[in-house]
C-alpha positions in Angstrom: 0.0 0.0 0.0 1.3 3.3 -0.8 1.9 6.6 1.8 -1.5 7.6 0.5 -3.5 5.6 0.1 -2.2 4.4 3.4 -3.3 8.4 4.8 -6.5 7.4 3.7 -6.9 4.6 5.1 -5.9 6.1 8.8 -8.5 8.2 7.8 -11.3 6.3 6.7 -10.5 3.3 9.3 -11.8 5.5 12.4 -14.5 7.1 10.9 -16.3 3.5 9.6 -15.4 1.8 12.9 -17.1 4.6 15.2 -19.9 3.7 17.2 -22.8 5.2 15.0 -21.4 4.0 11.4 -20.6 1.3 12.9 -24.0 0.5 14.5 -25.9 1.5 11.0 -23.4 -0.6 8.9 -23.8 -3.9 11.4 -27.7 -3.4 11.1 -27.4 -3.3 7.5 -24.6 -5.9 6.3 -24.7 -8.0 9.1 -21.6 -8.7 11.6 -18.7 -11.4 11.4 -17.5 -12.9 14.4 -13.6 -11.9 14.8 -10.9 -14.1 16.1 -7.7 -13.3 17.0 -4.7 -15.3 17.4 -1.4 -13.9 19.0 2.2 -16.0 18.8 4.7 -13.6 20.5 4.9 -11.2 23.3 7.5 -8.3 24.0 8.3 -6.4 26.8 7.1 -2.7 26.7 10.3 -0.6 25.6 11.9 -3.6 23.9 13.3 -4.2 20.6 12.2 -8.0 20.6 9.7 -8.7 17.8 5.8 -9.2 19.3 3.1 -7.3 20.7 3.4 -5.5 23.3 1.2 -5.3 26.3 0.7 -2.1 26.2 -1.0 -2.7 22.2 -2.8 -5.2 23.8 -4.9 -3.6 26.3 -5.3 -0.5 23.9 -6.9 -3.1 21.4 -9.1 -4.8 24.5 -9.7 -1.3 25.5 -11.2 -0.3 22.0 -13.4 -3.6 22.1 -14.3 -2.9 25.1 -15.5 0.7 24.8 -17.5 0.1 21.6 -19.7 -2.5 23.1 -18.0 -5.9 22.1 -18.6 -8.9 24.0 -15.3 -11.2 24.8 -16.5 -14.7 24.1 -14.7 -18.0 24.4 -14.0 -19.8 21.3 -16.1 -22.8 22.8 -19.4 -20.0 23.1 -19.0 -19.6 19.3 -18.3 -23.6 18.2 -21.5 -24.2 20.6 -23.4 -21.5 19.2 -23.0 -23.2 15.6 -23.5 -26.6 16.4 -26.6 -26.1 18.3 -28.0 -22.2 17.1 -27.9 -20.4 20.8 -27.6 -16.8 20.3 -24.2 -14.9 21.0 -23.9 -11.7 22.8 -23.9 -8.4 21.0 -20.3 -8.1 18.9 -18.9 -11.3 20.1 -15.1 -11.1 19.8 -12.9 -13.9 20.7 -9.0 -14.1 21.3 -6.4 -17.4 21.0 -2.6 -18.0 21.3 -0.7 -20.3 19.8 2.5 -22.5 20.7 2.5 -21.9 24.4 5.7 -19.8 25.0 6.9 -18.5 28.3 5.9 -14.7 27.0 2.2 -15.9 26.7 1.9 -16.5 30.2 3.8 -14.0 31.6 3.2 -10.9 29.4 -0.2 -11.4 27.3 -2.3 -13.7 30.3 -2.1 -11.2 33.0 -3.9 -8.6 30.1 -6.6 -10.8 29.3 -7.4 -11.7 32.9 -7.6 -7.8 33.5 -9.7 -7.3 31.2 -11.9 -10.7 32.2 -11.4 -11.6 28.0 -11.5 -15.3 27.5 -8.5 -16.4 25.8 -7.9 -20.3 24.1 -3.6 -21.3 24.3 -3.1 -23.6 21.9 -0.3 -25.9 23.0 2.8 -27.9 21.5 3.1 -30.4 24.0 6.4 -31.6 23.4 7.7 -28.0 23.6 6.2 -28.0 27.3 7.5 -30.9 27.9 11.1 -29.9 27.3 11.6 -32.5 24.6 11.6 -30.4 21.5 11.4 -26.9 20.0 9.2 -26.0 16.8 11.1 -26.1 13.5 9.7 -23.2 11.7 11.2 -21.7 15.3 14.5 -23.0 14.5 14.6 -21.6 11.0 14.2 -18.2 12.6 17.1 -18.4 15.2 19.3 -19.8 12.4 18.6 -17.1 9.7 18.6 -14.4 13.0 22.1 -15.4 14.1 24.6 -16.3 11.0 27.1 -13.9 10.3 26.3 -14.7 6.4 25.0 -11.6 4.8 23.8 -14.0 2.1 22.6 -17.7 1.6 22.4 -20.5 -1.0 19.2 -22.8 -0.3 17.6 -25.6 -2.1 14.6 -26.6 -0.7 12.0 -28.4 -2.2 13.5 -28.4 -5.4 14.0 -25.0 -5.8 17.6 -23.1 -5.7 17.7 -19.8 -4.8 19.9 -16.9 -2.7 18.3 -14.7 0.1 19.9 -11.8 0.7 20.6 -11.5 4.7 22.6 -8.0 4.9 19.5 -6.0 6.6 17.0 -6.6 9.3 14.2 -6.6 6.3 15.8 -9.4 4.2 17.0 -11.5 7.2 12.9 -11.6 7.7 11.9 -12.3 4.5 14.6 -14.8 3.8 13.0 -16.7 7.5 9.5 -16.8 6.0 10.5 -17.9 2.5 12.6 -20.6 4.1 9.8 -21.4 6.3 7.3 -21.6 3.4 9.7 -23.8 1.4 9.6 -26.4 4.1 6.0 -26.1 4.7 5.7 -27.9 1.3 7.9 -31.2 2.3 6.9 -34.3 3.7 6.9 -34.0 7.8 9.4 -36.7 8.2 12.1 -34.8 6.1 12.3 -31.6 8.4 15.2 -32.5 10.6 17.3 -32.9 7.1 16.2 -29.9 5.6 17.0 -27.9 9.4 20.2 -29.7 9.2 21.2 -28.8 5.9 20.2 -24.6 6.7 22.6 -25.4 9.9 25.6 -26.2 7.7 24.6 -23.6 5.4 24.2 -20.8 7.7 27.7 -22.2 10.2 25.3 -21.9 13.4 24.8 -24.9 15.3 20.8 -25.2 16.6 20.8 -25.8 20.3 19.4 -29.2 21.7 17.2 -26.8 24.1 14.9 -23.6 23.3 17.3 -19.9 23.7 15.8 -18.0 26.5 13.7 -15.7 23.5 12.4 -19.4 22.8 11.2 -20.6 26.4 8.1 -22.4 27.0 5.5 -21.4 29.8 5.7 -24.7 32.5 3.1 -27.1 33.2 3.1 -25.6 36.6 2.2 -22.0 34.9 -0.6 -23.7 32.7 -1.9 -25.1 35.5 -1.7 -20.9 37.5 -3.5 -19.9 34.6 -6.1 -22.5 33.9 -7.2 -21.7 37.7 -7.8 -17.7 36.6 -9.6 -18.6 33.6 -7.7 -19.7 30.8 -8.5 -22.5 28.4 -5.8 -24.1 26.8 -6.2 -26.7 24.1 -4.0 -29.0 21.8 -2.1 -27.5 18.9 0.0 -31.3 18.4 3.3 -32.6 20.1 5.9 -31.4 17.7 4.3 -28.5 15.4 4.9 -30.8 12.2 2.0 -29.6 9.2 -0.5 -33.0 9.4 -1.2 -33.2 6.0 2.6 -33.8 5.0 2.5 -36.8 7.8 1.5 -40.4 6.7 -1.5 -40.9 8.8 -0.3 -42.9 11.9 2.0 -40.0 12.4 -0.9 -37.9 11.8 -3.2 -39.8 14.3 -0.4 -39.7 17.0 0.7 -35.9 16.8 -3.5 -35.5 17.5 -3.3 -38.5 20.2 -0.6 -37.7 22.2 -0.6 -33.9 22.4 -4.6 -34.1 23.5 -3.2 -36.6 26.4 -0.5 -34.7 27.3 -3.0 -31.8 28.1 -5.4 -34.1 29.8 -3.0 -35.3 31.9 -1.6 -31.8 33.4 -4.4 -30.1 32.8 -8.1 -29.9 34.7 -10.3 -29.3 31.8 -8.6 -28.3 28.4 -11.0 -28.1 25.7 -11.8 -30.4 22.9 -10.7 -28.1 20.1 -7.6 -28.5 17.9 -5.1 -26.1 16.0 -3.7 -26.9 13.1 0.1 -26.2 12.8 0.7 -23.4 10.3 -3.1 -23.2 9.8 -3.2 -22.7 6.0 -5.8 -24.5 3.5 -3.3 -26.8 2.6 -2.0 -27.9 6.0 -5.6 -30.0 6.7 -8.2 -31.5 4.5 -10.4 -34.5 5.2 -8.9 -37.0 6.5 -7.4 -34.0 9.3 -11.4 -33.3 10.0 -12.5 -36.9 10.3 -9.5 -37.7 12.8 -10.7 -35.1 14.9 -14.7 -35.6 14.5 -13.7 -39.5 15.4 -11.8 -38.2 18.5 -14.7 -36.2 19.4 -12.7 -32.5 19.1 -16.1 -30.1 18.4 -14.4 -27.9 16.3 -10.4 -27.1 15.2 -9.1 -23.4 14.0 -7.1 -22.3 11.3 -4.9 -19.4 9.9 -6.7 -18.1 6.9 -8.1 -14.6 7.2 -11.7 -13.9 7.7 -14.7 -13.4 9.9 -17.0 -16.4 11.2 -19.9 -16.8 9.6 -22.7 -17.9 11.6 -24.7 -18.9 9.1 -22.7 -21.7 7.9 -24.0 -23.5 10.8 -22.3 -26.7 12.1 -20.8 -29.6 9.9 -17.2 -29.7 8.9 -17.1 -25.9 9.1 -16.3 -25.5 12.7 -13.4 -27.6 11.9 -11.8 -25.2 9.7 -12.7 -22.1 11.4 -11.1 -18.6 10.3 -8.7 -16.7 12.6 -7.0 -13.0 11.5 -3.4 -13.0 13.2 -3.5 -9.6 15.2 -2.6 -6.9 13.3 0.7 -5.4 13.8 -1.2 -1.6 13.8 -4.3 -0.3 15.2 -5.9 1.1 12.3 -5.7 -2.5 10.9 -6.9 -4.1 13.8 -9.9 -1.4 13.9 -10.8 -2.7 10.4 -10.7 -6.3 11.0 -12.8 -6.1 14.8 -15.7 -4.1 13.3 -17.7 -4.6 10.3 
């Protein structure tokens, strides 16, 4: 978008999301449930990449004072299965992974504000045994001295420039993308392979900017309110996993939350969330499991009026925008 078109935008944004235009425009075109998802947290004042705190409470505070209703993502998946009416502009909020910054910087936020908020968790990263990979592609493009790179991933040679903080970023989701297309059980090569490349070793354990929240912190949290829910054991995209591996990433990361946890919910996250990384066999796994209902990654409001059936396994979710104007745009009609 260019600077004007973006000056409009800052200017037009406000103005449709007020109260009044907002109210008429809802009454008129009818109103999309919102659904948030968050991945990192960063201190106020610090040059760590995530939202802050402070972004987050101005963004509950907008909610908040234009008469939005925080629902849980279980209100909503209930609400289409069985046609109960939601509050007035239901908005609902998740996280995904289950890092260390969740619980300590973004929790405390949504328990002030009383907000319902769904953690989607990686078991294995809780349980100390692993770390995601599309994490590990970050920390390896984020600390190589290279200034360039030679990859071939999936068939395709190419080199990513890595001399500025812009490149290093778009060389990590490129990289990341790449891998997204091979089959689950060829990952650890392909991470190997960027480690030579790259001359940085990956560490057995997470980096401190990589720590997990605990068990014992889940379990804090759980008490105050939150709902936490399986997001599989090792982060691996299920529709590049022969289906046993498949069936056991579901298996094992629901168990693992059912045995720490008092009541995590029946709903599933797909890993990288995209319409490629689930299909049917995904959804029948998880109807045959008895999961009510699984999110995605791809963009958009809920539509109640798709009603139940395989559509509340495949449920929308807008990542939260990095600026307000954006995030005014996607919250209100």
């Amino acid at each position: 978008m260019n600077n004007a078109s973006q000056l409009i935008k800052q200017f037009l944004v406000p103005f449709l999301a007020s109260r009044h235009v907002s109210a008429l425009a809802t009454r008129l075109f009818g109103y999309g449930i919102p659904v948030f998802m968050l991945h990192r947290l960063a201190p106020d004042g610090s040059s760590a990449h995530g939202h802050t705190p402070t972004y987050l409470r101005q963004c509950l505070q907008f909610l908040q004072d234009r008469g939005h209703t925080f629902v849980s993502l279980e209100d909503i998946i209930s609400a289409l299965d069985n046609g109960a009416p939601l509050p007035e502009k239901p908005v609902a909020f998740t996280m995904d992974d289950g890092f260390n910054d969740q619980a300590t910087l973004a929790a405390p936020v949504f328990i002030e504000y009383e907000c319902p908020v769904t953690i989607f968790l990686i078991s294995g990263l809780l349980d100390g045994d692993l770390w995601p990979w599309d994490d590990k592609v970050a920390f390896l493009i984020n600390n190589t001295d290279a200034e360039a790179v030679e990859i071939s991933i999936s068939g395709e040679n190419q080199t990513l420039r890595l001399d500025n903080a812009l490149n290093r970023s778009d060389a990590i989701r490129h990289i990341q993308n790449r891998m997204k297309m091979i089959d689950g059980k060829n990952i650890p090569d392909a991470l190997r392979l960027l480690s030579d490349t790259v001359q940085v070793s990956i560490p057995e354990t997470p980096p401190a900017s990589y720590q997990p929240m605990t068990w014992d912190m889940a379990r804090d949290l759980e008490k105050k309110g939150v709902c936490f829910a399986p997001h599989t054991v090792s982060h691996r995209i299920l529709s590049k996993l022969s289906t046993e591996d498949a069936e056991t990433e579901i298996d094992n990361s629901w168990q693992r939350l059912r045995d720490e946890l008092s009541s995590p919910a029946p709903i599933f996250c797909y890993p990288t969330g995209r319409v490629a990384d689930f299909g049917e066999r995904e959804i029948d796994l998880l109807k045959n499991r008895g999961f009510i209902g699984a999110v995605s990654t791809v963009p958009s409001h809920i539509n109640m009026k798709e009603g139940s059936g395989n559509y509340r396994y495949s449920l929308p979710r807008f990542g939260l925008p990095d600026t307000f104007c954006d995030f005014m745009q996607y919250s209100t009609w």
